[in-house]
N, CA, C and O atoms as CSV, one atom per row, in Angstrom:
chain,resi,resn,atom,element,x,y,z
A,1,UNK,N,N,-21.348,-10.330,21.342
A,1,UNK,CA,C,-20.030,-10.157,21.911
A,1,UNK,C,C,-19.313,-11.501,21.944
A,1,UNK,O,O,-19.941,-12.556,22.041
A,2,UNK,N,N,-17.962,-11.440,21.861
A,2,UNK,CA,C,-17.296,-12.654,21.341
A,2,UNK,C,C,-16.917,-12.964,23.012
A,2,UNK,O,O,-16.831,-12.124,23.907
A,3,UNK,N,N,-16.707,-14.582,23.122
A,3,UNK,CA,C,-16.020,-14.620,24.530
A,3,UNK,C,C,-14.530,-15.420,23.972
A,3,UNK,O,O,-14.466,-16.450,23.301
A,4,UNK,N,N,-13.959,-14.995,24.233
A,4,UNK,CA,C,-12.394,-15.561,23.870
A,4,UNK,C,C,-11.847,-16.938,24.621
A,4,UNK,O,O,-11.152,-17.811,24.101
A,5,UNK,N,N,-12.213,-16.907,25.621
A,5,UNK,CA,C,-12.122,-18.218,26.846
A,5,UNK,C,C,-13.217,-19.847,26.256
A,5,UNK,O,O,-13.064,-21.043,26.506
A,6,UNK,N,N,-14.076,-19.235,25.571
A,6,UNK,CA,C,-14.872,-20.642,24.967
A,6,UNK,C,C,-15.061,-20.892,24.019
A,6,UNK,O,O,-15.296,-22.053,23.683
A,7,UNK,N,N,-15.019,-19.339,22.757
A,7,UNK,CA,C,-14.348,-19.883,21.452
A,7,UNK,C,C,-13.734,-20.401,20.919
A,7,UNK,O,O,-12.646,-19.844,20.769
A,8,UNK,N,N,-13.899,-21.877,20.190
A,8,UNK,CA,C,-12.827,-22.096,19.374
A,8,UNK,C,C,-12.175,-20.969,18.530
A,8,UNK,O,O,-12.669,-19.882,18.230
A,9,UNK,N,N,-10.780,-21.544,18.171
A,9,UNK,CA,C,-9.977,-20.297,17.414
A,9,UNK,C,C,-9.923,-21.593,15.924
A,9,UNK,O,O,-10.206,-22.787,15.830
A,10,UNK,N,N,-9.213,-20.154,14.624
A,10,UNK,CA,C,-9.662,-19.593,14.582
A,10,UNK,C,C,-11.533,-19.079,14.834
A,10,UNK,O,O,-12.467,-19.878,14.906
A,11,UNK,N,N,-11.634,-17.585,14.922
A,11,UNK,CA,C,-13.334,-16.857,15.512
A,11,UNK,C,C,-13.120,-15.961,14.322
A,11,UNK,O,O,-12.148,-15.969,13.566
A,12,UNK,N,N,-14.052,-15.284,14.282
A,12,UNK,CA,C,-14.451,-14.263,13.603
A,12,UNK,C,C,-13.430,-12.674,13.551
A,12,UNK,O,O,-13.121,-12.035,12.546
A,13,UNK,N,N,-13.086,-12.375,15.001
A,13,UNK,CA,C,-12.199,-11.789,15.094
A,13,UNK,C,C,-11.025,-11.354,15.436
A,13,UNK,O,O,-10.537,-10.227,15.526
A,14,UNK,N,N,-10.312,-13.310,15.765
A,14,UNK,CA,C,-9.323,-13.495,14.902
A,14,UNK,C,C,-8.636,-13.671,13.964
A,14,UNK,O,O,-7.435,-13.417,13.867
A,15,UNK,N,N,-9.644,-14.321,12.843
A,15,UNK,CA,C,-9.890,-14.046,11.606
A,15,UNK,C,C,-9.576,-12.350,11.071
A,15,UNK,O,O,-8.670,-12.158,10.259
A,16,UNK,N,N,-10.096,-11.617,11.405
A,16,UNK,CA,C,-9.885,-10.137,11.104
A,16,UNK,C,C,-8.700,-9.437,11.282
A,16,UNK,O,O,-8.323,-8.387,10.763
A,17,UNK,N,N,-8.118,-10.235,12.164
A,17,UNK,CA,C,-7.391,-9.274,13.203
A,17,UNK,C,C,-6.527,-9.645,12.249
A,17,UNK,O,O,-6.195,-8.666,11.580
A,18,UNK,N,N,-5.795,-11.090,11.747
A,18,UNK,CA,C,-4.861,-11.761,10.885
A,18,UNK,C,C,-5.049,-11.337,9.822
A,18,UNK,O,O,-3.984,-11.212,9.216
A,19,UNK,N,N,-5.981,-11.010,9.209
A,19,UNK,CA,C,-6.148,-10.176,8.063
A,19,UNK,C,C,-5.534,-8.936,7.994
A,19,UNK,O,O,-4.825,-8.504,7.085
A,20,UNK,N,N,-5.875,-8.379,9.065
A,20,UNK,CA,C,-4.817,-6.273,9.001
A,20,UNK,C,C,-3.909,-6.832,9.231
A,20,UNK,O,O,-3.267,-6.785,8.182
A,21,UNK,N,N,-3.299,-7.437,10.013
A,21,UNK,CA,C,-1.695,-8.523,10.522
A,21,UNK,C,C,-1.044,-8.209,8.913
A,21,UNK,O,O,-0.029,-7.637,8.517
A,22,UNK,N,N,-2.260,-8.940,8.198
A,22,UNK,CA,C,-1.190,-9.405,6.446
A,22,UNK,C,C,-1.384,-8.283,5.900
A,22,UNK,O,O,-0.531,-7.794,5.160
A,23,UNK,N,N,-2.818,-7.529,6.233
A,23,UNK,CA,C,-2.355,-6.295,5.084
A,23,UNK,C,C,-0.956,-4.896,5.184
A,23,UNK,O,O,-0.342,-4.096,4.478
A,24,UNK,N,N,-1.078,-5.347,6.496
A,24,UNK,CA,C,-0.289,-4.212,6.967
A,24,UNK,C,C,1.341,-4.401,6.409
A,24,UNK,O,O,2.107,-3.584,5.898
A,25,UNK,N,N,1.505,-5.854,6.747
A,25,UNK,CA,C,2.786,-6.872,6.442
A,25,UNK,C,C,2.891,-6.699,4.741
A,25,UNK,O,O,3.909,-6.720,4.049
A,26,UNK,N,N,2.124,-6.603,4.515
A,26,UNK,CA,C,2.200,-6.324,2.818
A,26,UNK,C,C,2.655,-5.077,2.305
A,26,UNK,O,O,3.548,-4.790,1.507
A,27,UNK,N,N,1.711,-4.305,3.046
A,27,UNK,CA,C,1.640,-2.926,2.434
A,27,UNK,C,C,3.063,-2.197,2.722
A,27,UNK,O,O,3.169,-1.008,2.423
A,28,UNK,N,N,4.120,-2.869,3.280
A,28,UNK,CA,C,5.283,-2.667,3.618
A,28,UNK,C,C,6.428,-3.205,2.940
A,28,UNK,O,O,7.601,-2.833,2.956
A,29,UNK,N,N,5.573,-4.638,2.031
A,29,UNK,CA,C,6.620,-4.821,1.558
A,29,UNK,C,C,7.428,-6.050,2.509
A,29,UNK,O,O,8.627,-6.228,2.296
A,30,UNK,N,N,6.930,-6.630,3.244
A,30,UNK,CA,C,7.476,-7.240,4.060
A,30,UNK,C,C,7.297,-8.783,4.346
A,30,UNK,O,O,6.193,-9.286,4.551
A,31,UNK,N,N,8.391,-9.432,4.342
A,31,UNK,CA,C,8.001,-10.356,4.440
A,31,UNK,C,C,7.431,-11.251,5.962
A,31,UNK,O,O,6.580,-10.665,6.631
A,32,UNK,N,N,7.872,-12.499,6.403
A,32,UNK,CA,C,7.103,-12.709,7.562
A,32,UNK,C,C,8.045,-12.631,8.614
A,32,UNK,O,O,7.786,-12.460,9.805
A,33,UNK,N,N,9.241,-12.777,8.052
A,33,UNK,CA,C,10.970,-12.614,8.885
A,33,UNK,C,C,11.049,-11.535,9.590
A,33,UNK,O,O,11.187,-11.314,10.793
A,34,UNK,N,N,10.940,-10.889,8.654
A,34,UNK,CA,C,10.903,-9.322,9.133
A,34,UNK,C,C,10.197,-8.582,9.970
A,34,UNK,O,O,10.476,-7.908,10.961
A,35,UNK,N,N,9.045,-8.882,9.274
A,35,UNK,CA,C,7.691,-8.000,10.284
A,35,UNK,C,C,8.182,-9.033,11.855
A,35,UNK,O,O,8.522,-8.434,12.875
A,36,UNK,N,N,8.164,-9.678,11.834
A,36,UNK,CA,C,8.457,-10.546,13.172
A,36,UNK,C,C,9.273,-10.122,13.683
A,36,UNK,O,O,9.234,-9.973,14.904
A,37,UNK,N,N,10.740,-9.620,12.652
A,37,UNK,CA,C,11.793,-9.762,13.986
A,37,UNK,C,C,11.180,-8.150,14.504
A,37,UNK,O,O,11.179,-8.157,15.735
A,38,UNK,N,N,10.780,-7.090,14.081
A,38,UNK,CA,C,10.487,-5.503,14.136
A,38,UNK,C,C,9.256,-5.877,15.284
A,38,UNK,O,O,9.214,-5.212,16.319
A,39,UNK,N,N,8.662,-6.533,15.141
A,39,UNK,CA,C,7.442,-6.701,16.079
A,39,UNK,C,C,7.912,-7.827,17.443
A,39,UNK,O,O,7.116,-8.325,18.240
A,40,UNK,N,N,9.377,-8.030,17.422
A,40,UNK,CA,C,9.884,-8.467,18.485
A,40,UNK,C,C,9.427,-10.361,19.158
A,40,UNK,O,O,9.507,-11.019,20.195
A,41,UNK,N,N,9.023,-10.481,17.942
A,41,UNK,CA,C,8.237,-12.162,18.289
A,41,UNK,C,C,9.262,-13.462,17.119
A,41,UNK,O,O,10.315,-13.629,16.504
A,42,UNK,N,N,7.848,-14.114,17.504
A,42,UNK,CA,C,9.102,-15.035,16.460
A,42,UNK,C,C,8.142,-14.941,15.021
A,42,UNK,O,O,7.206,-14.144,14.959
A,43,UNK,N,N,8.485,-15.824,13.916
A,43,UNK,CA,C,7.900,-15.830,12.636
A,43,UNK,C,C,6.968,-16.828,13.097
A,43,UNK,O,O,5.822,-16.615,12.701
A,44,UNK,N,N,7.129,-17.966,13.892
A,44,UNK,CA,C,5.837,-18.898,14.111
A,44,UNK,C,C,4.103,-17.818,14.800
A,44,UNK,O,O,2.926,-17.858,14.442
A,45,UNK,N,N,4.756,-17.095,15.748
A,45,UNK,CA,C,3.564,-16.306,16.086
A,45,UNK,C,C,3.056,-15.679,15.228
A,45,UNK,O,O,1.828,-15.744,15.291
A,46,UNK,N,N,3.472,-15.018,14.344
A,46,UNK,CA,C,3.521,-14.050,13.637
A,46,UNK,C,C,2.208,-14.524,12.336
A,46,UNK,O,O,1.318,-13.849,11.820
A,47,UNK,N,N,2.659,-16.118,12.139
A,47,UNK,CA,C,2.283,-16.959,11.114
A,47,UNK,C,C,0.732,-17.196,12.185
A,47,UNK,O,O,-0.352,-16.818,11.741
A,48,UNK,N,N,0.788,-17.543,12.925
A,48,UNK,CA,C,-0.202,-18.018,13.979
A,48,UNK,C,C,-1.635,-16.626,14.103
A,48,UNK,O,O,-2.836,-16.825,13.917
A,49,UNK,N,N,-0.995,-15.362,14.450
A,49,UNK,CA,C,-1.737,-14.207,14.454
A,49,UNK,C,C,-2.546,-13.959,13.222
A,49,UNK,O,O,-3.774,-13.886,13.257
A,50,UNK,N,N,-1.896,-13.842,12.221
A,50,UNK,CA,C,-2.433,-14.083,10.680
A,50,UNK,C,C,-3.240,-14.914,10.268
A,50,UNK,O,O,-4.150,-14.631,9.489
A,51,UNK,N,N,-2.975,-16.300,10.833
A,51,UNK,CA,C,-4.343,-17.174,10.458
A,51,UNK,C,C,-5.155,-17.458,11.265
A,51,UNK,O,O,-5.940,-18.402,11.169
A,52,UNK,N,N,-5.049,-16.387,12.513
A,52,UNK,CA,C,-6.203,-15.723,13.633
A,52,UNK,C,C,-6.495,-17.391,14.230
A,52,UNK,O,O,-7.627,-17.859,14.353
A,53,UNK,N,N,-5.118,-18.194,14.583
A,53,UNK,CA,C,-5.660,-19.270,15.175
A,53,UNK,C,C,-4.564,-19.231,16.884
A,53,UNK,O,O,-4.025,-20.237,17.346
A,54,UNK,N,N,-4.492,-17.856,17.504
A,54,UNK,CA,C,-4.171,-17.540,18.472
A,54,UNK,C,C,-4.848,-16.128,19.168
A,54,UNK,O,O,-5.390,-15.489,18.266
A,55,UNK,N,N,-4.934,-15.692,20.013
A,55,UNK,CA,C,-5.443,-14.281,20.473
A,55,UNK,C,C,-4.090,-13.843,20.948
A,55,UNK,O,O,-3.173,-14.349,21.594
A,56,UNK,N,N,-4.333,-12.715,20.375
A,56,UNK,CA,C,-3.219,-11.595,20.735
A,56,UNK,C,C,-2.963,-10.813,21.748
A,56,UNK,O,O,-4.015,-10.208,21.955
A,57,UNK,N,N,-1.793,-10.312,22.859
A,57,UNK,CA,C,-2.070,-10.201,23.512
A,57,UNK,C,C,-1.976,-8.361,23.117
A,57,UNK,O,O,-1.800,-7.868,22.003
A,58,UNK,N,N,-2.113,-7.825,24.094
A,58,UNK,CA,C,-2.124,-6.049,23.961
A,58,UNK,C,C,-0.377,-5.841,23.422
A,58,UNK,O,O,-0.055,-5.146,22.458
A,59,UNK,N,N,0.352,-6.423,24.080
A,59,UNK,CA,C,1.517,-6.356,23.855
A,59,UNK,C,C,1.730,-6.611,22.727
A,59,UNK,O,O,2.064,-5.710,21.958
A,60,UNK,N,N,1.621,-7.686,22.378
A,60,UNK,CA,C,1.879,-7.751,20.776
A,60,UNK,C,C,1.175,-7.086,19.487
A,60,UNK,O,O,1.678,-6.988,18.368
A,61,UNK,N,N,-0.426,-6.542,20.000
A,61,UNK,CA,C,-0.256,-5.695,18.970
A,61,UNK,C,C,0.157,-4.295,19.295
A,61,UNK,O,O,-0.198,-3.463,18.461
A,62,UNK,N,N,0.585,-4.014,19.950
A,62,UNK,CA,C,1.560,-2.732,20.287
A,62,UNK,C,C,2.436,-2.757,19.498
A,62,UNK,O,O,2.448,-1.993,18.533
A,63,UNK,N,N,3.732,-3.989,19.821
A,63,UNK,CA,C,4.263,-3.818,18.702
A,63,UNK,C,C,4.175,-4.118,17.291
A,63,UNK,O,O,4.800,-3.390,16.519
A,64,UNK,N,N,3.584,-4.952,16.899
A,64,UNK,CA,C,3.108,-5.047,15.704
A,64,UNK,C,C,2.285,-3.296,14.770
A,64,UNK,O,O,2.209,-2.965,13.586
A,65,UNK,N,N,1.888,-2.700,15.927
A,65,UNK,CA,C,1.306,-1.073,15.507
A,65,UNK,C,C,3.002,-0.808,14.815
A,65,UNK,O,O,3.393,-1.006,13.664
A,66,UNK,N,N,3.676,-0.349,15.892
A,66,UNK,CA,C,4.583,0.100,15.784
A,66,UNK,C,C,5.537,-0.248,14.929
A,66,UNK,O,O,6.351,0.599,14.559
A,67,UNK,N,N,5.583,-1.395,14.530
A,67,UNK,CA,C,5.979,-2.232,13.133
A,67,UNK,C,C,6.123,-2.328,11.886
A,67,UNK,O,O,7.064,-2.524,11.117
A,68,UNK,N,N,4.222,-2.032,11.754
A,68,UNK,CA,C,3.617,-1.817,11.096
A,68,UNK,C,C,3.545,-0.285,10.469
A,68,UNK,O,O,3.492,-0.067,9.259
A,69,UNK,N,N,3.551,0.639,11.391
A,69,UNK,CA,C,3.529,2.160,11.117
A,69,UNK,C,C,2.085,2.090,11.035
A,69,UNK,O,O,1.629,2.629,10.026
A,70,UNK,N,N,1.009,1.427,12.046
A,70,UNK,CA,C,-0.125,1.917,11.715
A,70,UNK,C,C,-0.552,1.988,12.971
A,70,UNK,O,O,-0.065,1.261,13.836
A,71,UNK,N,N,-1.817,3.149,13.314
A,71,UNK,CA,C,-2.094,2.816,15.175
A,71,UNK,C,C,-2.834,1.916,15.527
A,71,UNK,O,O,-3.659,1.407,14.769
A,72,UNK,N,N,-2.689,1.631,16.527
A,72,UNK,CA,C,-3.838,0.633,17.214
A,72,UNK,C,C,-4.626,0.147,16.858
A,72,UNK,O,O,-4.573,-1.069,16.672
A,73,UNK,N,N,-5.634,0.811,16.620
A,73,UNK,CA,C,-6.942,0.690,16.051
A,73,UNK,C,C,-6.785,-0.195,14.575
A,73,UNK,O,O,-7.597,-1.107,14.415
A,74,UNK,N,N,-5.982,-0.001,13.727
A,74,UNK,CA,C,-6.269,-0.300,12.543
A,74,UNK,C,C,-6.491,-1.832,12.643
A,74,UNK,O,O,-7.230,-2.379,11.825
A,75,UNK,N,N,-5.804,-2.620,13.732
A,75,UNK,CA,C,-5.803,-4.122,13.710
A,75,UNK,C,C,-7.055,-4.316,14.842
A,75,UNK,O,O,-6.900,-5.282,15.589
A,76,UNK,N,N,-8.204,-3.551,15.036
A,76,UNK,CA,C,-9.588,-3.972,15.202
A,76,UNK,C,C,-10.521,-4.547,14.767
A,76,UNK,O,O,-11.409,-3.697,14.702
A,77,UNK,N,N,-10.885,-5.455,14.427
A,77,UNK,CA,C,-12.105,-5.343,13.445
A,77,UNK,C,C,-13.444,-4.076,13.659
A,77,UNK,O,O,-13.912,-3.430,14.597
A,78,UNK,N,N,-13.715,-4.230,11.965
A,78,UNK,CA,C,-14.665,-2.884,12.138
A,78,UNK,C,C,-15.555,-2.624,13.606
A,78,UNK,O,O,-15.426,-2.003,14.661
A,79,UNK,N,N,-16.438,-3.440,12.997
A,79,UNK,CA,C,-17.589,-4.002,14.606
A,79,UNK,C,C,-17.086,-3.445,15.935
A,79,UNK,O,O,-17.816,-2.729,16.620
A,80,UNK,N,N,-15.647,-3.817,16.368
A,80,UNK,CA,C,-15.264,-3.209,17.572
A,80,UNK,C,C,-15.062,-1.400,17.728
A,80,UNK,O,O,-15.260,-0.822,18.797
A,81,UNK,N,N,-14.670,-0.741,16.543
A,81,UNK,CA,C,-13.930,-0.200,16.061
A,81,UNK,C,C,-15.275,1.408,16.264
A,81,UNK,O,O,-15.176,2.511,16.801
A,82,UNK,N,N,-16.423,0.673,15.484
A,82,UNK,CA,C,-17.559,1.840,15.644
A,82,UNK,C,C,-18.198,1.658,17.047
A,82,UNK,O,O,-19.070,2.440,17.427
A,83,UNK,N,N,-17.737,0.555,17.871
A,83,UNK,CA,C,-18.122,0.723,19.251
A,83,UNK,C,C,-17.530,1.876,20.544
A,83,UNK,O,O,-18.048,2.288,21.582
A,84,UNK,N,N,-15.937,2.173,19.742
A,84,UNK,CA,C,-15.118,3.211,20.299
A,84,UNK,C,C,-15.810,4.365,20.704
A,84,UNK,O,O,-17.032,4.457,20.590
A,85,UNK,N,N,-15.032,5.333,21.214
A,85,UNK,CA,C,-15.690,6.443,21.839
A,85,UNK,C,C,-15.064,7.912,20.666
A,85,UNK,O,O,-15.299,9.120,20.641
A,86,UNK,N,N,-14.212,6.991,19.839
A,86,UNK,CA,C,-13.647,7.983,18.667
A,86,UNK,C,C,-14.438,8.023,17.432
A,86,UNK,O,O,-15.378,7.230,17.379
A,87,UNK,N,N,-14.168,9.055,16.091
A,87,UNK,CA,C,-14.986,8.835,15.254
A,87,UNK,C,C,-14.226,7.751,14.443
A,87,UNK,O,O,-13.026,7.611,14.206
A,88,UNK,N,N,-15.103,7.176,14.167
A,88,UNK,CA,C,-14.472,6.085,12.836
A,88,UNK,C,C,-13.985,6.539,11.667
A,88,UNK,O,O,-14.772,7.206,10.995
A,89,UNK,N,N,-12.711,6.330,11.161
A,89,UNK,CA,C,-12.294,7.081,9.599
A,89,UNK,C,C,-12.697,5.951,8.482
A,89,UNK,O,O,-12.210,4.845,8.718
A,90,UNK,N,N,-13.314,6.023,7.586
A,90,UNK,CA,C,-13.392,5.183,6.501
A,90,UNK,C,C,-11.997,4.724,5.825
A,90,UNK,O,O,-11.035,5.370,6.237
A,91,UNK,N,N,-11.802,4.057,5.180
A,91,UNK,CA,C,-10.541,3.394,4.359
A,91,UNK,C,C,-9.859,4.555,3.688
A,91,UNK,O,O,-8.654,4.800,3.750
A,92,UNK,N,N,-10.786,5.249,3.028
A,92,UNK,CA,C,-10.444,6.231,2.225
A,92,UNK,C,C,-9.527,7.558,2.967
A,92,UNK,O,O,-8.404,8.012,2.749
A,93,UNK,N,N,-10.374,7.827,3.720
A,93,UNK,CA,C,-9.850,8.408,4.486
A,93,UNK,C,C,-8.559,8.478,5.758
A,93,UNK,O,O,-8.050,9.446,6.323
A,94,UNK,N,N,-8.318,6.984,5.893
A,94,UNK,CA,C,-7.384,6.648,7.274
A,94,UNK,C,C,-5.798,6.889,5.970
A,94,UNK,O,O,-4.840,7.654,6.084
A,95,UNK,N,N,-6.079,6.024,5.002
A,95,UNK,CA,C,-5.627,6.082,3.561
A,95,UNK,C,C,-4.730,8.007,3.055
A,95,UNK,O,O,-3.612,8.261,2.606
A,96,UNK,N,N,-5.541,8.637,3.313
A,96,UNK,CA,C,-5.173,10.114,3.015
A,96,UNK,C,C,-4.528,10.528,4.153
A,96,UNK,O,O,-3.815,11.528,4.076
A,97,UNK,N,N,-4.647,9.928,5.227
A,97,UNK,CA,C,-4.320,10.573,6.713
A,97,UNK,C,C,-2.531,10.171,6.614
A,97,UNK,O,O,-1.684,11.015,6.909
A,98,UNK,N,N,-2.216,8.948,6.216
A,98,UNK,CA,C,-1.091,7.946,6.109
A,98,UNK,C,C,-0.565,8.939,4.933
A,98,UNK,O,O,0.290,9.665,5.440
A,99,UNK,N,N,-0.699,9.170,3.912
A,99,UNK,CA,C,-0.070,9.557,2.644
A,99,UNK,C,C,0.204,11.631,3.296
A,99,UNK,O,O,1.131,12.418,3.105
A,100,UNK,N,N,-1.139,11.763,4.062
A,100,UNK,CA,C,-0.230,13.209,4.122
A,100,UNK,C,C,0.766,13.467,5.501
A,100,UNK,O,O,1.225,14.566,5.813
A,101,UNK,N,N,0.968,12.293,6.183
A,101,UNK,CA,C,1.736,12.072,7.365
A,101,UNK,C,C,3.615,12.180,6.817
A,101,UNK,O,O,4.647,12.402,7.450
A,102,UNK,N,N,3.276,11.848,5.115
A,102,UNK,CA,C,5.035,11.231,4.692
A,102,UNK,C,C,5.046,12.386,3.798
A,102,UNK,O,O,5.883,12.173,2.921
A,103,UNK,N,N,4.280,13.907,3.592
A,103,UNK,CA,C,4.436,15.107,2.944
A,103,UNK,C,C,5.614,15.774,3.894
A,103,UNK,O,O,5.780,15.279,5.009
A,104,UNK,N,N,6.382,16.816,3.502
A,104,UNK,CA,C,6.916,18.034,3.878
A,104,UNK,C,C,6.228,19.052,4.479
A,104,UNK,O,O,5.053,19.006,4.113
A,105,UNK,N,N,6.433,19.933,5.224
A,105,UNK,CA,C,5.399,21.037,5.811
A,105,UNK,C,C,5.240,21.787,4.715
A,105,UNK,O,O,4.093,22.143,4.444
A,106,UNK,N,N,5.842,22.007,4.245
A,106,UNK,CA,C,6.021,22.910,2.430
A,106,UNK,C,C,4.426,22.293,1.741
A,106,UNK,O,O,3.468,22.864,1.219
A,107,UNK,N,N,4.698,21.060,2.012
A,107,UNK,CA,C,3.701,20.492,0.972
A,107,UNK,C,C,2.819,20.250,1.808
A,107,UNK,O,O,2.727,19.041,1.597
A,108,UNK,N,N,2.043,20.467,2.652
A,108,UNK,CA,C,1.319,20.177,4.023
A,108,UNK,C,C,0.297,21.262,3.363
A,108,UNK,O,O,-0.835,21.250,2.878
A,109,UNK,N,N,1.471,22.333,3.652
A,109,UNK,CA,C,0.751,24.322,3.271
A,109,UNK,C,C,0.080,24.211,1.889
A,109,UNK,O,O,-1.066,24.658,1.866
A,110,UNK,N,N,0.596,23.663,0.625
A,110,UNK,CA,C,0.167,24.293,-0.571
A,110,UNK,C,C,-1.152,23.321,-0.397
A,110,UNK,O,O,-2.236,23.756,-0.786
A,111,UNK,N,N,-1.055,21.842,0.261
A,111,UNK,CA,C,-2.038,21.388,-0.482
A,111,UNK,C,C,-3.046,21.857,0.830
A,111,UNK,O,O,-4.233,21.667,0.564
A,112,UNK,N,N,-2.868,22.275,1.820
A,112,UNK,CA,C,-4.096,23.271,2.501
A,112,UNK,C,C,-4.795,24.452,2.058
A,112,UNK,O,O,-5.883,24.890,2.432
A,113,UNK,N,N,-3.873,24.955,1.075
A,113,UNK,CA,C,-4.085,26.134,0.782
A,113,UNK,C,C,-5.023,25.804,-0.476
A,113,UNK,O,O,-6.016,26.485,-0.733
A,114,UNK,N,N,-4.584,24.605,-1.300
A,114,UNK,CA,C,-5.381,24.076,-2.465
A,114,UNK,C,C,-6.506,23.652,-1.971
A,114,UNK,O,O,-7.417,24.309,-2.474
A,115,UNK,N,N,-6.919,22.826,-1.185
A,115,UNK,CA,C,-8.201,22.880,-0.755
A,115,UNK,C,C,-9.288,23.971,-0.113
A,115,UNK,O,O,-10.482,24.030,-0.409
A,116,UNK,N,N,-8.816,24.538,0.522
A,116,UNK,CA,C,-9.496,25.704,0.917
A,116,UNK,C,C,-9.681,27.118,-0.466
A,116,UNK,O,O,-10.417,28.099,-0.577
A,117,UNK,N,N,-8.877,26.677,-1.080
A,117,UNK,CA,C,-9.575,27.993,-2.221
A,117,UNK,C,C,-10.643,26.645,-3.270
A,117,UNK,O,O,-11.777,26.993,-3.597
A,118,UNK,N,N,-10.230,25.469,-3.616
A,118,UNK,CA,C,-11.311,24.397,-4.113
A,118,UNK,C,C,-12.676,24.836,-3.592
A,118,UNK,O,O,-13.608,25.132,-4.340
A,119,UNK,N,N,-12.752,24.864,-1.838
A,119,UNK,CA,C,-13.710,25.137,-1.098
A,119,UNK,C,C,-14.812,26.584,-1.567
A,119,UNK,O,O,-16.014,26.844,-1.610
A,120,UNK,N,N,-13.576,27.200,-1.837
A,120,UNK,CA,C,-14.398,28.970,-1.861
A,120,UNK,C,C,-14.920,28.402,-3.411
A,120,UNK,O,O,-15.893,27.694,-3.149
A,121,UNK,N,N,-14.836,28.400,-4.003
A,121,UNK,CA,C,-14.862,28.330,-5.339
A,121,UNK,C,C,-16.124,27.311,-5.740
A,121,UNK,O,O,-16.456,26.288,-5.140
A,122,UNK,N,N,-16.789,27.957,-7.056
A,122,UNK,CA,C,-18.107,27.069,-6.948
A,122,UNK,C,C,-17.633,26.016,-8.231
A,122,UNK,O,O,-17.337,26.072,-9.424
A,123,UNK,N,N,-17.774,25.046,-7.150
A,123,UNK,CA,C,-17.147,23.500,-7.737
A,123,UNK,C,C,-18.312,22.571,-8.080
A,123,UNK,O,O,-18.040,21.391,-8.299
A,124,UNK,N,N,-19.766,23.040,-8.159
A,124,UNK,CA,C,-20.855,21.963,-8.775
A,124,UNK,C,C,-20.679,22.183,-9.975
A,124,UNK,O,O,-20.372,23.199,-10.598
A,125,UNK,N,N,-20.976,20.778,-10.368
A,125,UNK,CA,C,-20.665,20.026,-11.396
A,125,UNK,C,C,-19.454,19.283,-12.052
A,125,UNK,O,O,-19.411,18.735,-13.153
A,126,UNK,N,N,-18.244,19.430,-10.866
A,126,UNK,CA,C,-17.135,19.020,-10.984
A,126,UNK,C,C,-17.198,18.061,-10.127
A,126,UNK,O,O,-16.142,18.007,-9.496
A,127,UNK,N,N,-18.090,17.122,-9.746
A,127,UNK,CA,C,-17.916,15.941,-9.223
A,127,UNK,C,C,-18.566,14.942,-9.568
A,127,UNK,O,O,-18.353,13.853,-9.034
């Protein structure tokens, strides 16, 4: 367990944490101006969180979630993450959760409906 009060920074999981910080900041398209001003801080913090040589407070990654368009959790490192009382989603999966969040209900239905007849259907050897 990390103690935050006697670690030097950057730690291990501030290090991590600055890592989802940039992927998230990326995966948006965004630069460091931006994600900052949306996450309500300045670009120096912002720069600071990322190279995990500050601890974050709850507040800021609140908004930074919200920023970001990703929840909470995603700016955990793993380690903390399978300690939760939730199930853990793999990449792949948090990944599919995000892509069918920005579908239509139209398209919600067919591709439910496409999986569940995939399901009935004898699909060995198609993988």
């Amino acid at each position: 367990m990390f103690n935050f009060h006697t670690e030097e920074l950057p730690n291990k999981i501030t290090r991590q944490v600055g890592q989802k910080i940039e992927q998230a900041r990326e995966e948006l398209s965004l630069d460091h101006k931006s994600l900052a001003e949306y996450a309500y801080m300045s670009v120096s913090t912002l720069l600071k969180d990322e190279q995990g040589t500050k601890t974050l407070t709850i507040t800021d990654l609140i908004y930074l979630a919200g920023a970001s368009k990703k929840p909470l959790t995603y700016f955990f490192p793993e380690e903390i993450v399978q300690r939760l009382d939730v199930p853990y989603l793999t990449p792949d999966e948090v990944t599919l959760l995000r892509l069918f969040r920005e579908l239509s209900i139209g398209e919600k239905t067919r591709i439910f409906a496409t999986i569940r007849a995939w399901l009935q259907t004898d699909h060995q050897g198609l993988e």
